[in-house]
BABA-156377 format. One record per atom (N, C-alpha, C): x, y, z; residue number from 1. Coordinates in nm, 2 decimals. Layout:
BEGIN
<c1=X c2=Y c3=Z n=NUM> .
...
//
This chain:
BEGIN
<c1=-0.23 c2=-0.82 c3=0.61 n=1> .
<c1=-0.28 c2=-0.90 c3=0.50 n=1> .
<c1=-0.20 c2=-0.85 c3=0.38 n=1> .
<c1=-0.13 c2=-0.97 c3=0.32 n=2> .
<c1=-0.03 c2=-0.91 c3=0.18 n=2> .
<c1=-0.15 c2=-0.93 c3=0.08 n=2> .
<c1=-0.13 c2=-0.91 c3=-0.04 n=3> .
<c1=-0.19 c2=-0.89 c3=-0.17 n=3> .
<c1=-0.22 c2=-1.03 c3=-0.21 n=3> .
<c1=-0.11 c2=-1.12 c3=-0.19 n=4> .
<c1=-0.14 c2=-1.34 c3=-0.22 n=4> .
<c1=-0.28 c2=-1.33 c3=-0.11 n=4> .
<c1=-0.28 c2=-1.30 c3=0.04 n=5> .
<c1=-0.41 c2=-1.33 c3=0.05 n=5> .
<c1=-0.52 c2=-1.25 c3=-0.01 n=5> .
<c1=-0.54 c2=-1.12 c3=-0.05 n=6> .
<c1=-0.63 c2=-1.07 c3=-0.07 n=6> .
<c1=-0.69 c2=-1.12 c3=-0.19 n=6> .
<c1=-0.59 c2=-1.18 c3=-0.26 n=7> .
<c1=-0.60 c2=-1.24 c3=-0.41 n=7> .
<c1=-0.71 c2=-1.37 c3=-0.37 n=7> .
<c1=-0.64 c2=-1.44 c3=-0.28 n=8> .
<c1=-0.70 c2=-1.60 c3=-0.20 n=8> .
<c1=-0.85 c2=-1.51 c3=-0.17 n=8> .
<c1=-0.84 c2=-1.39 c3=-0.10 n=9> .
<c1=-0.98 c2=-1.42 c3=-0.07 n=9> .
<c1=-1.10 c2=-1.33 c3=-0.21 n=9> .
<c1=-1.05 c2=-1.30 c3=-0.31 n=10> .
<c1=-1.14 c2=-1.24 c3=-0.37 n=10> .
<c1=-1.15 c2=-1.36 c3=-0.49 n=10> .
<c1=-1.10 c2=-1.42 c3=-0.54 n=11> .
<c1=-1.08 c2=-1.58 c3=-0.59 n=11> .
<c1=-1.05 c2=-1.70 c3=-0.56 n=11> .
<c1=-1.13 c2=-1.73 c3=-0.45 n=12> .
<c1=-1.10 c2=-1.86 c3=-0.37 n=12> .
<c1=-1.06 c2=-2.00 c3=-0.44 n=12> .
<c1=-1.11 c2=-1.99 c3=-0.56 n=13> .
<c1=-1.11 c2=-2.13 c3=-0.66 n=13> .
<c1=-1.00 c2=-2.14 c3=-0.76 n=13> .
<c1=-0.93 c2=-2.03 c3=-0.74 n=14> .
<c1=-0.79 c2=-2.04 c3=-0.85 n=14> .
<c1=-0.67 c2=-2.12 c3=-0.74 n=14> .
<c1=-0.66 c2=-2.13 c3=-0.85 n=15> .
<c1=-0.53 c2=-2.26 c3=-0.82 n=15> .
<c1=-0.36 c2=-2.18 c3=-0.87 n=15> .
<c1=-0.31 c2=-2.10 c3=-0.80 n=16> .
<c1=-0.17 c2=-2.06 c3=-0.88 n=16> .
<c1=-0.07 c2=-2.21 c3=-0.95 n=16> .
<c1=-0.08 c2=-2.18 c3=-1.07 n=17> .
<c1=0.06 c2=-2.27 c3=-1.17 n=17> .
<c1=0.18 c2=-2.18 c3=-1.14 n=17> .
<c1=0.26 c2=-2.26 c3=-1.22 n=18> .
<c1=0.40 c2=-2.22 c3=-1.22 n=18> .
<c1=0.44 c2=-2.08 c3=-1.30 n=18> .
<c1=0.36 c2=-2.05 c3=-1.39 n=19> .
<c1=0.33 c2=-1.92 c3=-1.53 n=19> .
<c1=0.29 c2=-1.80 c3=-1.39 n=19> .
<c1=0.21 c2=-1.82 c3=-1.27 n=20> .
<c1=0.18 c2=-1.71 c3=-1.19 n=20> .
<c1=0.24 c2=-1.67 c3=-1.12 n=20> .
<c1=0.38 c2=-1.77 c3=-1.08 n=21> .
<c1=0.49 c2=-1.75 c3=-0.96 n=21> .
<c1=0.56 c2=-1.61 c3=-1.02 n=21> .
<c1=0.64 c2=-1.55 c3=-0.96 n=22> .
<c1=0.69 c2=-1.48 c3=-1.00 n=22> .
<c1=0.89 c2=-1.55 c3=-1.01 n=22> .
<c1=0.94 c2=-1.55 c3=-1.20 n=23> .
<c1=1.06 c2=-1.60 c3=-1.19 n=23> .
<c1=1.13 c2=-1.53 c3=-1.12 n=23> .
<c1=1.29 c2=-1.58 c3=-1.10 n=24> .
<c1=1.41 c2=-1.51 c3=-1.03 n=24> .
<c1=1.46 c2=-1.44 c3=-1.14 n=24> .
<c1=1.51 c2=-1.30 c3=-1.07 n=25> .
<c1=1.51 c2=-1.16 c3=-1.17 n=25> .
<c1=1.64 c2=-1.23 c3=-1.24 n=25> .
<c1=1.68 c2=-1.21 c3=-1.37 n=26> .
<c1=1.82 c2=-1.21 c3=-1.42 n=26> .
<c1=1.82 c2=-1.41 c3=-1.47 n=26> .
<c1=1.75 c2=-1.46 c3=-1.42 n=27> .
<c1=1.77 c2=-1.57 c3=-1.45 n=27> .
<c1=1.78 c2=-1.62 c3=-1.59 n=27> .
<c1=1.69 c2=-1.55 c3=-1.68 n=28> .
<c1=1.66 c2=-1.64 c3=-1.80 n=28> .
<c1=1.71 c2=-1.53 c3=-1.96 n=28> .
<c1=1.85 c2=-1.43 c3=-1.90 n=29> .
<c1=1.92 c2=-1.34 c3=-1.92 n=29> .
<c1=2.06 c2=-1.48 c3=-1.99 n=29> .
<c1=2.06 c2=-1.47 c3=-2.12 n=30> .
<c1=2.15 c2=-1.52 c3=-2.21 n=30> .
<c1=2.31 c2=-1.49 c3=-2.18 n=30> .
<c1=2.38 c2=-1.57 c3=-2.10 n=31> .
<c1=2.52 c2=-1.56 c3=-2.08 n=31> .
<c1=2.60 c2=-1.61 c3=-2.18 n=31> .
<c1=2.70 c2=-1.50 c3=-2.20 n=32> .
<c1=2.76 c2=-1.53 c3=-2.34 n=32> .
<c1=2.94 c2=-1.59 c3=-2.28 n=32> .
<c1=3.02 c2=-1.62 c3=-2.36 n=33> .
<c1=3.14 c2=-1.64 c3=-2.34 n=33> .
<c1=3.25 c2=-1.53 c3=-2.37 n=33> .
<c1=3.19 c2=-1.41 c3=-2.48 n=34> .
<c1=3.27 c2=-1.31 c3=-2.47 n=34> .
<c1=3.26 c2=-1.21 c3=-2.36 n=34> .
<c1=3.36 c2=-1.14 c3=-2.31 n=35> .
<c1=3.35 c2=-1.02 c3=-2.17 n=35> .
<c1=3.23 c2=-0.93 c3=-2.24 n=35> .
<c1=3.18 c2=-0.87 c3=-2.17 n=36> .
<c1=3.10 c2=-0.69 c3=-2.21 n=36> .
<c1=3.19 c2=-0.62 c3=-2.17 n=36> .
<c1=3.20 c2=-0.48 c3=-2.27 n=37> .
<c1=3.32 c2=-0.39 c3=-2.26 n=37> .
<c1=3.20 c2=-0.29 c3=-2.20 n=37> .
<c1=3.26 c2=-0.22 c3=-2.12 n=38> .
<c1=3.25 c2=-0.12 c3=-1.99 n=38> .
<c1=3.33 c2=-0.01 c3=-2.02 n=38> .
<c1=3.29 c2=0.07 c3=-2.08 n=39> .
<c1=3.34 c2=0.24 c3=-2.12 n=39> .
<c1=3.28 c2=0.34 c3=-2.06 n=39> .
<c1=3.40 c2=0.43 c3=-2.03 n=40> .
<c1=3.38 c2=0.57 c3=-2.00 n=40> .
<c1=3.41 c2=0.64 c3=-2.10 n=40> .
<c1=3.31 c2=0.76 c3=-2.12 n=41> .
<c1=3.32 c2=0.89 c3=-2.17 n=41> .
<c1=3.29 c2=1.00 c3=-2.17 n=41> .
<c1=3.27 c2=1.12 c3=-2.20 n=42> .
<c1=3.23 c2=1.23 c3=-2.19 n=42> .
<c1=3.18 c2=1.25 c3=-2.31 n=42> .
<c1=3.04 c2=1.34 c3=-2.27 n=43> .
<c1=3.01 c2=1.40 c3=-2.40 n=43> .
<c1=2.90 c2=1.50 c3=-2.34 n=43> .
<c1=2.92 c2=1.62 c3=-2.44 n=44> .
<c1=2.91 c2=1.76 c3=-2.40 n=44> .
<c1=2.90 c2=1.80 c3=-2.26 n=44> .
<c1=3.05 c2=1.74 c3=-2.21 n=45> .
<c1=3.10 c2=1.76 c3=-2.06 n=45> .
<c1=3.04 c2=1.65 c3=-1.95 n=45> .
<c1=2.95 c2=1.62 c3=-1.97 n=46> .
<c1=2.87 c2=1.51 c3=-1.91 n=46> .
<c1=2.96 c2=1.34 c3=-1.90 n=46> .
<c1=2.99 c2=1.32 c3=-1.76 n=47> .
<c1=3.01 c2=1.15 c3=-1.77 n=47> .
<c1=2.93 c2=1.06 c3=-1.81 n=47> .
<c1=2.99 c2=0.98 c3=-1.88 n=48> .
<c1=2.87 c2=0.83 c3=-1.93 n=48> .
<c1=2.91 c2=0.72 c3=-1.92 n=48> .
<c1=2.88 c2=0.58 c3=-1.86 n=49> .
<c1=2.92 c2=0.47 c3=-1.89 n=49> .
<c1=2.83 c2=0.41 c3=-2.00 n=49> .
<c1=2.95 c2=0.30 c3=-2.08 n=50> .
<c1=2.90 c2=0.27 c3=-2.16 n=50> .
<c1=2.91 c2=0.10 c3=-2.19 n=50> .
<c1=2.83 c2=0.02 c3=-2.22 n=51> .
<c1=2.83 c2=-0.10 c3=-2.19 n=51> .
<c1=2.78 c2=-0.16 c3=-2.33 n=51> .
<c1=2.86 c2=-0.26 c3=-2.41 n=52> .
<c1=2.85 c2=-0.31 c3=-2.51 n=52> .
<c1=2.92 c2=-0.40 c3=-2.57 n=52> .
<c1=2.88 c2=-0.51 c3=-2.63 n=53> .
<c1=2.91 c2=-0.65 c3=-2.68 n=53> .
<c1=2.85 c2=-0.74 c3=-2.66 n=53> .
<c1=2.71 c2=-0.70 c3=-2.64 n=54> .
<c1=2.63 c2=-0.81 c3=-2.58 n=54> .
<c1=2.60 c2=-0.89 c3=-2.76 n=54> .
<c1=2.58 c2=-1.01 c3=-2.79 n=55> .
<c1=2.55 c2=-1.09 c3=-2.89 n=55> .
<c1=2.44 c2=-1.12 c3=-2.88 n=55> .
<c1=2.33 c2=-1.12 c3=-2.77 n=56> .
<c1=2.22 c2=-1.28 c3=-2.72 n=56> .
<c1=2.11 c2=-1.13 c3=-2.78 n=56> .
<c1=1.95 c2=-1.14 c3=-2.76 n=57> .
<c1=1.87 c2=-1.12 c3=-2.84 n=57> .
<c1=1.85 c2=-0.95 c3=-2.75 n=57> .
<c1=1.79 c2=-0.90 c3=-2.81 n=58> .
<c1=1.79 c2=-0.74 c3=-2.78 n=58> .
<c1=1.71 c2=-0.74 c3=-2.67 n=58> .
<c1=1.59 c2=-0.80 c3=-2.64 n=59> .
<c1=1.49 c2=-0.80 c3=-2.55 n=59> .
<c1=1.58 c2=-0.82 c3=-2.41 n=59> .
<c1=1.67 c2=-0.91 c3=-2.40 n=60> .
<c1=1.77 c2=-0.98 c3=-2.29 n=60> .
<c1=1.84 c2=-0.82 c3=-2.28 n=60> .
<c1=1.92 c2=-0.78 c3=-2.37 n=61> .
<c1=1.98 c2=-0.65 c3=-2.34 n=61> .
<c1=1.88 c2=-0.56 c3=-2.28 n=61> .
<c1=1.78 c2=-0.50 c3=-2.30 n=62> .
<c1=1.69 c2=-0.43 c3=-2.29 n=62> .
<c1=1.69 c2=-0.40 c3=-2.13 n=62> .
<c1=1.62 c2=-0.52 c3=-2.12 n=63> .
<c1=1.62 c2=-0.54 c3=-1.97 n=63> .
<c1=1.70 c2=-0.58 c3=-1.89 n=63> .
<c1=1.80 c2=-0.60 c3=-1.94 n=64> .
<c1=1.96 c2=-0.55 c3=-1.83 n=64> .
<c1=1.94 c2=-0.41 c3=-1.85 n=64> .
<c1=1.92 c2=-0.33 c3=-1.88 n=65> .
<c1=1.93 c2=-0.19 c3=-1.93 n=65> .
<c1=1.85 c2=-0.15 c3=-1.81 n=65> .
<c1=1.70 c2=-0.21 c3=-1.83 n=66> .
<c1=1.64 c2=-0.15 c3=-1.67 n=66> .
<c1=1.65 c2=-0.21 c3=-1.56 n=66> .
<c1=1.72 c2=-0.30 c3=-1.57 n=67> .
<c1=1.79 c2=-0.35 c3=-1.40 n=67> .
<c1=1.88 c2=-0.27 c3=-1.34 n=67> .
<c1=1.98 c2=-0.21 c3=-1.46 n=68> .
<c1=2.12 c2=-0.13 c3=-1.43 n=68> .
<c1=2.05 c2=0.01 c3=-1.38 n=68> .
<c1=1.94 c2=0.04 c3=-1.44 n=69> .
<c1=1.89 c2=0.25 c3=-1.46 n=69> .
<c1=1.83 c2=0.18 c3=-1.29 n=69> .
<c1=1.74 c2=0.12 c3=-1.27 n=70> .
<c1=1.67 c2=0.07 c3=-1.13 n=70> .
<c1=1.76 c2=0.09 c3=-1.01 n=70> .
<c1=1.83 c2=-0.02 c3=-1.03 n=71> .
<c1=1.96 c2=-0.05 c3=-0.92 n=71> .
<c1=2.08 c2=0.06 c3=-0.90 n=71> .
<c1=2.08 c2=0.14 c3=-0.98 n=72> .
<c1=2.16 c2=0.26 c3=-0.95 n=72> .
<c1=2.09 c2=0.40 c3=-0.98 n=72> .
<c1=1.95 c2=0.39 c3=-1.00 n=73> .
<c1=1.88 c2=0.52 c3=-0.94 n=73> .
<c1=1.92 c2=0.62 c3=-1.05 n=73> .
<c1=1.94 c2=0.57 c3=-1.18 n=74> .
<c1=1.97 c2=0.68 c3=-1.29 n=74> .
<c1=1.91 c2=0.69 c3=-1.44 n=74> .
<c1=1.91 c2=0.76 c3=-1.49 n=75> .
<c1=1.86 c2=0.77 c3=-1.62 n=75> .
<c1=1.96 c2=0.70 c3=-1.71 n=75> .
<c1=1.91 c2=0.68 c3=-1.86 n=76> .
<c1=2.02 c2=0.58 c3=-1.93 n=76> .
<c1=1.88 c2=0.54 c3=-2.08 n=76> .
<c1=1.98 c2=0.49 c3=-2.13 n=77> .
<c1=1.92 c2=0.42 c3=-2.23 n=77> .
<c1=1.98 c2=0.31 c3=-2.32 n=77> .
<c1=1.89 c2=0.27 c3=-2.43 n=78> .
<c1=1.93 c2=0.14 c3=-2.48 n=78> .
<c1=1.94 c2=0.19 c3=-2.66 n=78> .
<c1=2.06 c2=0.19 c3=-2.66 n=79> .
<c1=2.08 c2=0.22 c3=-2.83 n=79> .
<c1=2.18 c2=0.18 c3=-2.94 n=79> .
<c1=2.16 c2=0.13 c3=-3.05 n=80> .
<c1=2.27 c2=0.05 c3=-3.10 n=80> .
<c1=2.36 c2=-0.03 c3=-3.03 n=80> .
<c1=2.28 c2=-0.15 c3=-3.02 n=81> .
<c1=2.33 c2=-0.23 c3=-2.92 n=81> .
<c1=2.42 c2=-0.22 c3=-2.83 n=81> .
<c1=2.45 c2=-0.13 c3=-2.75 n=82> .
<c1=2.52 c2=0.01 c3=-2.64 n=82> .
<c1=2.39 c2=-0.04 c3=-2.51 n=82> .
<c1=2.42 c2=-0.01 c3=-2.41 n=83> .
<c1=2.37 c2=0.09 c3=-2.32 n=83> .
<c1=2.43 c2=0.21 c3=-2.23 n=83> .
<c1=2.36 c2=0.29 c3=-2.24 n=84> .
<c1=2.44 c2=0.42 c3=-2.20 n=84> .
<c1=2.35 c2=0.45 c3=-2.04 n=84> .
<c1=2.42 c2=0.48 c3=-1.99 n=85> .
<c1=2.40 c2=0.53 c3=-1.82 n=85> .
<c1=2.52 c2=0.64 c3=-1.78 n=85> .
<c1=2.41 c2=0.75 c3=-1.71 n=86> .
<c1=2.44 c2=0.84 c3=-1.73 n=86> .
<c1=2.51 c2=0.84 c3=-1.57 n=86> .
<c1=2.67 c2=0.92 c3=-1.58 n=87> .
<c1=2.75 c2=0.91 c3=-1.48 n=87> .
<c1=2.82 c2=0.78 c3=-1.51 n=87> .
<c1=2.94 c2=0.84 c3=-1.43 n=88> .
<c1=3.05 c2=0.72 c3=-1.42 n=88> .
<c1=3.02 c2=0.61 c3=-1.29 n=88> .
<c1=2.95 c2=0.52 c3=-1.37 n=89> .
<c1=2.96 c2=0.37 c3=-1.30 n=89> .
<c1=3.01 c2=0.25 c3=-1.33 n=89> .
<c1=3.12 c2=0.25 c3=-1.34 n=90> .
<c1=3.18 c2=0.14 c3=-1.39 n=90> .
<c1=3.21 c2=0.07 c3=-1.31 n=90> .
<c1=3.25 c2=0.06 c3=-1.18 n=91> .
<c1=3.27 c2=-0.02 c3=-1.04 n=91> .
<c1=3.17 c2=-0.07 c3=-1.03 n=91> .
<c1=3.08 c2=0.01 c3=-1.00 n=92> .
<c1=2.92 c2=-0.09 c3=-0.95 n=92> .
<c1=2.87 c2=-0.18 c3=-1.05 n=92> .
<c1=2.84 c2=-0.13 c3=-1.21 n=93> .
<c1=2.79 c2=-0.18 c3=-1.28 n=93> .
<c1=2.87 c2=-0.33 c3=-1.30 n=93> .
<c1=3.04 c2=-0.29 c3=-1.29 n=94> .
<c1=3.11 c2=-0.46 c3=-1.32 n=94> .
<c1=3.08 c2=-0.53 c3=-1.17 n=94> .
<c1=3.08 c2=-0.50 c3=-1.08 n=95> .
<c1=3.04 c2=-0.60 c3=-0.95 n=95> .
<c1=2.91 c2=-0.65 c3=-1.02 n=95> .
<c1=2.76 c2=-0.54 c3=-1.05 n=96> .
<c1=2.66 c2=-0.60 c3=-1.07 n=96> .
<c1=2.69 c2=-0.70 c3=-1.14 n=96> .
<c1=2.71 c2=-0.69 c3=-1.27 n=97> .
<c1=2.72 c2=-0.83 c3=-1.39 n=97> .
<c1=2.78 c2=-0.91 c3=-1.37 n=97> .
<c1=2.94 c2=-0.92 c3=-1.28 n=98> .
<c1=2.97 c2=-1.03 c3=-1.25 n=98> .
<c1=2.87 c2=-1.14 c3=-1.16 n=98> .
<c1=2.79 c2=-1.03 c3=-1.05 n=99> .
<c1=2.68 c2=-1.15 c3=-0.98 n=99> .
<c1=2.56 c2=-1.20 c3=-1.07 n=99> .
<c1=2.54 c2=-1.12 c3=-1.20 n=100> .
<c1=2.44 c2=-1.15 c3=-1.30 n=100> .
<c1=2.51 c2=-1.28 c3=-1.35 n=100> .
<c1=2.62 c2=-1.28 c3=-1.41 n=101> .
<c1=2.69 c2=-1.42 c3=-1.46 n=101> .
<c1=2.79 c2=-1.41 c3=-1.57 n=101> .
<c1=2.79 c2=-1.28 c3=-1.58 n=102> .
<c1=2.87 c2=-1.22 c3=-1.72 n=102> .
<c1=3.01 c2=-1.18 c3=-1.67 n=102> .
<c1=3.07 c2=-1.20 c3=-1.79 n=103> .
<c1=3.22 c2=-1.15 c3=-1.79 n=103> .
<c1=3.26 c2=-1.00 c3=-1.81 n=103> .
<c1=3.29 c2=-0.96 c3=-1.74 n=104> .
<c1=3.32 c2=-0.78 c3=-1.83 n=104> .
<c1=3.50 c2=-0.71 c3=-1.80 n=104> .
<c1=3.48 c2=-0.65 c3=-1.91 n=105> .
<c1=3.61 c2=-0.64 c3=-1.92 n=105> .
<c1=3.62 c2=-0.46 c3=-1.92 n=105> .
<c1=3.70 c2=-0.40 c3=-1.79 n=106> .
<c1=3.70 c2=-0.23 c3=-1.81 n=106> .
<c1=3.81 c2=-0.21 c3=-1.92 n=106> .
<c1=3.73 c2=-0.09 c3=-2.02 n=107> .
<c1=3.83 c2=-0.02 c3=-2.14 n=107> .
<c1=3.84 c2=0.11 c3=-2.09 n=107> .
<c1=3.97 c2=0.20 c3=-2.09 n=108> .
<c1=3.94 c2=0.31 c3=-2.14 n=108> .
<c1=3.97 c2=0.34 c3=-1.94 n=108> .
<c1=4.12 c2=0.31 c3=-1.90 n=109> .
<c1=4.10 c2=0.38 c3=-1.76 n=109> .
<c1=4.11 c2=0.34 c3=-1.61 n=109> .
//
């Protein structure tokens, strides 16, 4: 028994709308026409990728931020419209965004 029935059976009378479905992840993520630039660098010895140019609203960044920390199992953050992720992932992260919908362009390598 998954959780949709236990839901059915502890609220029999609700009706799921379209607001309860759950959307498709990445979908409603603002695709721009400029690339995102994809940098590596070091700082205090440490690898970092760095990901930046996004134009569309911060919240849309944000949460690319935690699709990318999720999907590759790493710490990271969201800062001056940057995101930084910790370790060199610039391979995976440009495969991910190309299937997201985005252009990205590697600098620096």
């Amino acid at each position: 028994m998954d959780l949709k029935d236990q839901l059915k059976n502890l609220f029999p009378e609700h009706v799921p709308t379209e607001e309860d479905t759950p959307a498709e992840k990445g979908s409603n993520l603002w695709l721009q026409d400029d690339p995102l630039l994809c940098k590596y660098e070091k700082r205090k010895g440490k690898p970092i990728t760095i990901i930046e140019g996004y134009t569309g609203a911060d919240s849309d960044f944000k949460q690319l931020t935690k699709e990318l920390k999720k999907r590759l199992s790493v710490g990271g953050s969201y800062k001056n419209d940057r995101i930084i992720i910790q370790g060199d992932y610039r391979d995976t992260i440009m495969t991910f965004l190309k299937e997201k919908g985005f252009k990205v362009k590697r600098v620096g390598g």
